[in-house]
N, C-alpha and C positions, 0 to 999 in steps of 0.2 A: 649308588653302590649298595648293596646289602651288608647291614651291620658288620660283619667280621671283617671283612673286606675294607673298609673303611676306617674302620680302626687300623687296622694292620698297614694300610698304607699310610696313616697319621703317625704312628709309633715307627715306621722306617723313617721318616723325615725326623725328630727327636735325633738329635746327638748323643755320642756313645753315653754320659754322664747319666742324661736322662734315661736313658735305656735300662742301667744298670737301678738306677733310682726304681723304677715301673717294678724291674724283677724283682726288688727287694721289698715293696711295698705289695705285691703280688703275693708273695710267698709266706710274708705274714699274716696278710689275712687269710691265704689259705691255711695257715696253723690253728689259727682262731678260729676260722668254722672248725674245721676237724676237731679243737678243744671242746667246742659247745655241743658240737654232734655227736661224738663218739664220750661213753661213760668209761668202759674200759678199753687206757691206750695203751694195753698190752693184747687187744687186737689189731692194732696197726703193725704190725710185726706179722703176724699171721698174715695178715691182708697181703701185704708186701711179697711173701713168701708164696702165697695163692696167686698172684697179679705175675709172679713170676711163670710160675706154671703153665700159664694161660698161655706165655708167651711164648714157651716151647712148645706148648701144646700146637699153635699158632705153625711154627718151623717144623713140628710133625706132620702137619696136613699139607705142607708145603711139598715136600721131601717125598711124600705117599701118592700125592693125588697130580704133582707136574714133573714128579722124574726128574728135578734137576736142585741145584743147590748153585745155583749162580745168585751174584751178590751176598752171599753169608762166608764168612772168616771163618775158618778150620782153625785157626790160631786162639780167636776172641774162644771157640766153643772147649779147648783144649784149659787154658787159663781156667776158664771157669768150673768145669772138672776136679782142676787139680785145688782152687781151693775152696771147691764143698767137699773133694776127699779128706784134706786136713782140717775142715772142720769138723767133720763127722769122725776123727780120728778125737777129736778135741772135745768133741760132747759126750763119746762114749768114756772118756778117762776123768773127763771134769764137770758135766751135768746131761743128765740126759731128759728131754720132754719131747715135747707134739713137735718143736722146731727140727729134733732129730729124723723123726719120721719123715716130717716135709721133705728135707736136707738129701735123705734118701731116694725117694721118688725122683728127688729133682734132677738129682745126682745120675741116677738110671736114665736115665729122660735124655742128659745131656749125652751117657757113652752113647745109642744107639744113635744121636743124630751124628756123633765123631764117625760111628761106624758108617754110617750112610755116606756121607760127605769125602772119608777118606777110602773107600772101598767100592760102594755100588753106585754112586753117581762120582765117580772119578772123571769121567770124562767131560761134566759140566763144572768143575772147580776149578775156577779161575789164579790159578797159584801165582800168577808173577801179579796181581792185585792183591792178594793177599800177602805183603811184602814189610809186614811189620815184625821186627824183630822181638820175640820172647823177652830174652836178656837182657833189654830195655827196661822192662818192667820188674821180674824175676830175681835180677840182683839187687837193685836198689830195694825192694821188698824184704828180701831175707838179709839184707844188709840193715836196714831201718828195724826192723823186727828184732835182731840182735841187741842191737843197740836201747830198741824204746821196746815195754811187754810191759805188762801187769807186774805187779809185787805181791802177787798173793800166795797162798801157802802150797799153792800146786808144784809139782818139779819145774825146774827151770826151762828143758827142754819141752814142756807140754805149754809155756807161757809165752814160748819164744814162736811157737807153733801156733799158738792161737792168736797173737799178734802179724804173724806174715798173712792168717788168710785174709785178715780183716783189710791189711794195706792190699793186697793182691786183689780183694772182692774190688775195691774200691777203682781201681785201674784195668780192671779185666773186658772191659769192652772196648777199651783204646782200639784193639787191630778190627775191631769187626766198623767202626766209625771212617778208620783208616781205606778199609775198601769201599764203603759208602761215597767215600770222598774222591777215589780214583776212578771207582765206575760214572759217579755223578748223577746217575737216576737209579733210583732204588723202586724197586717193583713193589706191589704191595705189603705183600704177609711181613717181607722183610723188616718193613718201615715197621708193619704193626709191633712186629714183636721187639724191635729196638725204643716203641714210645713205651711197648709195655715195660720193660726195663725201666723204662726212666721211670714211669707211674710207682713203681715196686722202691726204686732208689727213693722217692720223693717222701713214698709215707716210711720207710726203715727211717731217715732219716725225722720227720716227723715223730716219728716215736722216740725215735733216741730225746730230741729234743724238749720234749711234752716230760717225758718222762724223768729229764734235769729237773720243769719248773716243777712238777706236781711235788719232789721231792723236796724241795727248794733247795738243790744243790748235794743231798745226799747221798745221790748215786753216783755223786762224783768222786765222792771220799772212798765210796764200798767200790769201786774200779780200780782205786791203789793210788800211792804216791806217783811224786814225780811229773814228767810228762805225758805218759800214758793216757789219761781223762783226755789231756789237748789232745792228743794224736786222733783221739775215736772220734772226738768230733767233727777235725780237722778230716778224716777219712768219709764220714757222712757228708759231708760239704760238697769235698772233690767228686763224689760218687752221684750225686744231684748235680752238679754245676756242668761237668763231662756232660752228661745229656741234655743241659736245658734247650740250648741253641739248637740240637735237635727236633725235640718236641716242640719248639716254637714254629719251623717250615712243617712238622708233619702237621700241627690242629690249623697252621693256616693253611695249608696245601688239602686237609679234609672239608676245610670250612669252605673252601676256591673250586671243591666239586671234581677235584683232581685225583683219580688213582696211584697215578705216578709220583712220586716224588722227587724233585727234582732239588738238589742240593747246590747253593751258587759257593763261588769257591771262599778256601777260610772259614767253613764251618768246624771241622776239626783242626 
């Protein structure tokens, strides 16, 4: 069998224990190269934010060039809208940089694919697969956000607003995973652009983390009391972990020579 393939079937026979073992032991060496390779990790944040781009850019030529929007979530692409609108609401009141402009771009990127999806290719959107409820996510968000925010000198309601995007970024691809899982084969751009997510979750995440050690704990204090620090990290986690099992059938289903992707069930 060729390398990946061989692996891949050695690591399915490994019990769940070990499984979880490999990703963990995976994940830090990927931190450690990224630590060794990259001097400033306040480019992994840019990166993240570029890797994201890509990926719409990715569901732009999907959307232009096959006239159709089957397999992608109008719901997952709605979520994610709403919270780079409140972030971008949250960087012009409480800091504004390069991430703003990204934020922007991204942000446009995402209405015209809502516009496409819910207006010009309507007749290829699959809505009773897309069957994940908002509210699901949406309350517990602005409920937890209420409750847990930064303690910094900003108004309350700009801290209560910049803690819901962060839980909502973090959960916002639930419904587009949910229709992956009900169609069960996922065509390609689709895949591409839900590994590029995950590639984007992995280093945001990375960086948040690099940039605890480099501090040695600093930045945890300068994010405020309380529980807050736990939550951001707790939110980087969830936001990496939601797609690993993912991108684990997409690099073994590229490495397998496969376009198709084909999801066995219990992935989401």
């Amino acid at each position: 069998k060729p390398p990946m393939q061989a692996i891949s079937a050695w690591v399915r026979r490994r019990s769940p224990r070990v499984k979880v073992f490999l990703a963990v032991v995976t994940c830090m060496a990927a931190l450690i190269l990224i630590r060794a390779s990259v001097r400033n990790h306040d480019n992994l944040f840019v990166l993240a934010e570029a890797v994201h781009a890509i990926g719409i850019s990715l569901l732009i030529y999907k959307l232009t060039r096959e006239k159709t929007c089957v397999g992608l979530s109008l719901k997952s692409q709605e979520l994610t809208a709403i919270f780079l609108a409140v972030r971008l609401y949250c960087s012009f009141v409480m800091e504004y940089d390069i991430h703003t402009i990204l934020d922007m771009a991204t942000l446009a990127t995402t209405f015209w694919v809502i516009f496409m999806i819910r207006f010009k290719l309507k007749s290829s959107y699959r809505e009773d697969k897309d069957n994940f409820f908002l509210y699901y996510v949406l309350l517990p968000c602005a409920v937890l956000a209420f409750l847990i925010h930064p303690s910094t000198s900003h108004p309350v309601i700009n801290r209560i607003a910049w803690a819901f995007c962060v839980y909502l970024e973090s959960v916002s691809v639930l419904p587009q995973l949910s229709v992956m899982q009900n169609v069960k084969i996922v065509e390609p751009y689709t895949a591409h652009y839900v590994f590029a997510l995950g590639v984007a979750r992995f280093l945001s995440c990375a960086h948040w983390i690099l940039q605890v050690v480099d501090s040695r704990g600093h930045l945890l204090v300068a994010l405020g009391r309380g529980l807050w620090p736990l939550m951001v990290f707790i939110s980087e986690v969830v936001q990496t972990s939601i797609l690993a099992d993912f991108c684990y059938y997409y690099v073994k289903s590229v490495f397998g020579g496969q376009l198709i992707l084909r999801l066995p069930s219990g992935v989401v």
